[in-house]
PLY file of the C-alpha trace (Angstrom):
ply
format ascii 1.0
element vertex 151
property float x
property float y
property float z
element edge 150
property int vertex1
property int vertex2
end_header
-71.55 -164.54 157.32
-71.57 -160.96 155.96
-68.28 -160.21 154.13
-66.97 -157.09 155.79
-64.59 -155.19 153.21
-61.03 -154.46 154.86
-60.80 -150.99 155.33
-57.78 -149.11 154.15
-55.18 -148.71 156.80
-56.30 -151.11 159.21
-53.67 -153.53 160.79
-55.62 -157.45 161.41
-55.38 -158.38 163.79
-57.18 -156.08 165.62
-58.57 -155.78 169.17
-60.90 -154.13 171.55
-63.06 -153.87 174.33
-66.89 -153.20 173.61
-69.21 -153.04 176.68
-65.67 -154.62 178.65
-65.70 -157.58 176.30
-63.19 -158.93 173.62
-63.41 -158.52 170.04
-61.11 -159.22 167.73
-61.19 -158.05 163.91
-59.45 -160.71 161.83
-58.89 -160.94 157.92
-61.07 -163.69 155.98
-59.72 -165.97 153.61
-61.61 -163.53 150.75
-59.90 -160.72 151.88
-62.43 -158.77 154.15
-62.82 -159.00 157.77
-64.60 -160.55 160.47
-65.42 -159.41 164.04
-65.25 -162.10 167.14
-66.53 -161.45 170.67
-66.61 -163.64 173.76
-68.75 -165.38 174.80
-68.77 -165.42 178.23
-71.21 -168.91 178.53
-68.61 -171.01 176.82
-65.30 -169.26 176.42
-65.09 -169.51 172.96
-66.06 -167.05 170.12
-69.42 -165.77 168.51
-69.39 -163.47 165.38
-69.77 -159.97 165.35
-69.73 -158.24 162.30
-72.42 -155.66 162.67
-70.14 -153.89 165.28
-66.61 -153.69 162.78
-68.44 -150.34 161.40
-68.58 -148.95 165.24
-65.40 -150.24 166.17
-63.05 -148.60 163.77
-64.60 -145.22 164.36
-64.47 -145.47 167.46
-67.88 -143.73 167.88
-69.04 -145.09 171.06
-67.52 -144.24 174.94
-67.55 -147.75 175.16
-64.78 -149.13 172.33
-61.10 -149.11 173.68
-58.38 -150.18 171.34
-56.13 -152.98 172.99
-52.85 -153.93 172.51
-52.35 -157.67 172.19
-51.39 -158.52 175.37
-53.95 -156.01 177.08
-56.60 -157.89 174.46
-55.23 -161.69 175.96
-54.98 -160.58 179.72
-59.07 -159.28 179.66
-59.74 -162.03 177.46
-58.33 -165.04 180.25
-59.85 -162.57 182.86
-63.16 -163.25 181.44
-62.48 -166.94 180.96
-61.25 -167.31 184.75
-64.12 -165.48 186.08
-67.13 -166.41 184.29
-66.30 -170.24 183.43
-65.82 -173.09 185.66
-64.72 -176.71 184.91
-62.25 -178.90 185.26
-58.36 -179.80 184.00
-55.14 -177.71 183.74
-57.00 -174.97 182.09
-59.07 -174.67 185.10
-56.31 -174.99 187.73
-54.16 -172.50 186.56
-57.58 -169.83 186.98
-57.64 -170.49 189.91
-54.34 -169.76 190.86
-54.60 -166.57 189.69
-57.69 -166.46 191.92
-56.21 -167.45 195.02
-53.52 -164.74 193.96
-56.30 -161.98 193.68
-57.93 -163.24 196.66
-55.24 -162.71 198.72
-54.37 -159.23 197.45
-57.67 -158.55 198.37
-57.42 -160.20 201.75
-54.51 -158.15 202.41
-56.02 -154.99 201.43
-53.51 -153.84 198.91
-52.82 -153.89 194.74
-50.93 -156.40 193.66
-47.11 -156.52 193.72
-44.61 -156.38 190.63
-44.10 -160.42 190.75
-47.79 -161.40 191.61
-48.08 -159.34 188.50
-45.98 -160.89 186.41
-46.81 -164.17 187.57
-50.69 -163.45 186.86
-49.05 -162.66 183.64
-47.63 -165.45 182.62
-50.26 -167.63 183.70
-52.88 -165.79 181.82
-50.74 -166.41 178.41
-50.40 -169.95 179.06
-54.28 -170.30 179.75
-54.80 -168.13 176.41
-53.17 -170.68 174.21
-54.47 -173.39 176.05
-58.06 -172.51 176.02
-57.45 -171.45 172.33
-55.96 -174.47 171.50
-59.11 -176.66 172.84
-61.06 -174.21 170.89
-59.26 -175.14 167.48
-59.52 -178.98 168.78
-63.29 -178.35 168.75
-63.71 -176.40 165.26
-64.56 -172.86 166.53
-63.38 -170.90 163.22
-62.20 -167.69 165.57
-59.63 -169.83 168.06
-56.28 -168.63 167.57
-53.86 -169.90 170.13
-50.36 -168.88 167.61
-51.94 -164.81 169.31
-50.74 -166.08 172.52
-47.38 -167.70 171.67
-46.29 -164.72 169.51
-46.57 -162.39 172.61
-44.73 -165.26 175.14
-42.27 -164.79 172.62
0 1
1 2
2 3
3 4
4 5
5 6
6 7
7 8
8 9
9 10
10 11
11 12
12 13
13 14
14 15
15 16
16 17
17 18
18 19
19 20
20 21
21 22
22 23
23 24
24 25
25 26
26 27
27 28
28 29
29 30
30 31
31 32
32 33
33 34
34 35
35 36
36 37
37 38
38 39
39 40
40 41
41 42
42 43
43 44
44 45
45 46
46 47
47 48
48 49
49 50
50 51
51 52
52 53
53 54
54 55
55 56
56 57
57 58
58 59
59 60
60 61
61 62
62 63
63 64
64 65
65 66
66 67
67 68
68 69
69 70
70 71
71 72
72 73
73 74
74 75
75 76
76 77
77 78
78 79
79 80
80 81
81 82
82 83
83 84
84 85
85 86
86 87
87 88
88 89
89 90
90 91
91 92
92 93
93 94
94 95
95 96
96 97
97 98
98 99
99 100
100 101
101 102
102 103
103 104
104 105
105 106
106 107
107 108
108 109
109 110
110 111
111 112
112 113
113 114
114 115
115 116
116 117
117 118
118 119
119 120
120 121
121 122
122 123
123 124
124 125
125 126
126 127
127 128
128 129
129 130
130 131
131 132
132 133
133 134
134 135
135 136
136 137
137 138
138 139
139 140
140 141
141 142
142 143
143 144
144 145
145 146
146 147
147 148
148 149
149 150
């Protein structure tokens, strides 16, 4: 891995969309950085440093700055859409599929509590899915992201 200097006045973490995908810029153990996409094939992380350069400055119409939670909610979005499998993980996308199926049934956006319910569930399936990543040694899972914002 390419050691990535931190630059000065960047707060880690940090999060974006690139081409509508995660990243997140994280501090290494030596003090520099390291960029993380998703991967959409197996939910978990691949690096990404050759992009931290393009990131920070911003200088391409497709890098937008996330908050946390907006970086969480297109994160599990991903997640629920591209993967499939089985156990709680799984379940819970696809309640919040059934949810945006029937918004779209119904012809209409989604209400304040489907919302909030999508939400909810979406933090839950962050830490979760995070947590299984830790379990199976991917160096980028960080499931304590999700917790701080339940919080």
């Amino acid at each position: 891995m390419t050691v990535v200097k931190l630059p000065p006045g960047l707060v880690v973490p940090a999060f974006y969309s690139y081409y509508e995908s995660p990243v997140k810029i994280v501090v290494t153990g030596d003090g520099g950085v390291a960029a993380w996409r998703l991967s959409k094939d197996t939910g978990g992380w691949n690096p990404v440093d050759h992009l931290v350069g393009k990131l920070l400055s911003a200088e391409s119409d497709e890098v937008e700055e996330l908050t946390p939670e907006e970086f969480i909610q297109r994160t599990e979005h991903d997640r629920g859409y591209y993967l499939r499998g089985d156990g709680p993980v799984f379940a819970l996308y696809e309640t919040v599929r059934a949810i945006h199926d029937e918004v779209a049934r119904e012809r209409r956006y989604p209400n304040a509590t489907e919302l909030a319910l999508i939400a909810g569930i979406q933090r839950r399936t962050f830490v979760m899915f995070e947590e299984q990543l830790q379990q199976l040694g991917d160096p980028a899972a960080d499931p304590s992201l999700g917790s701080q914002e339940q919080a």
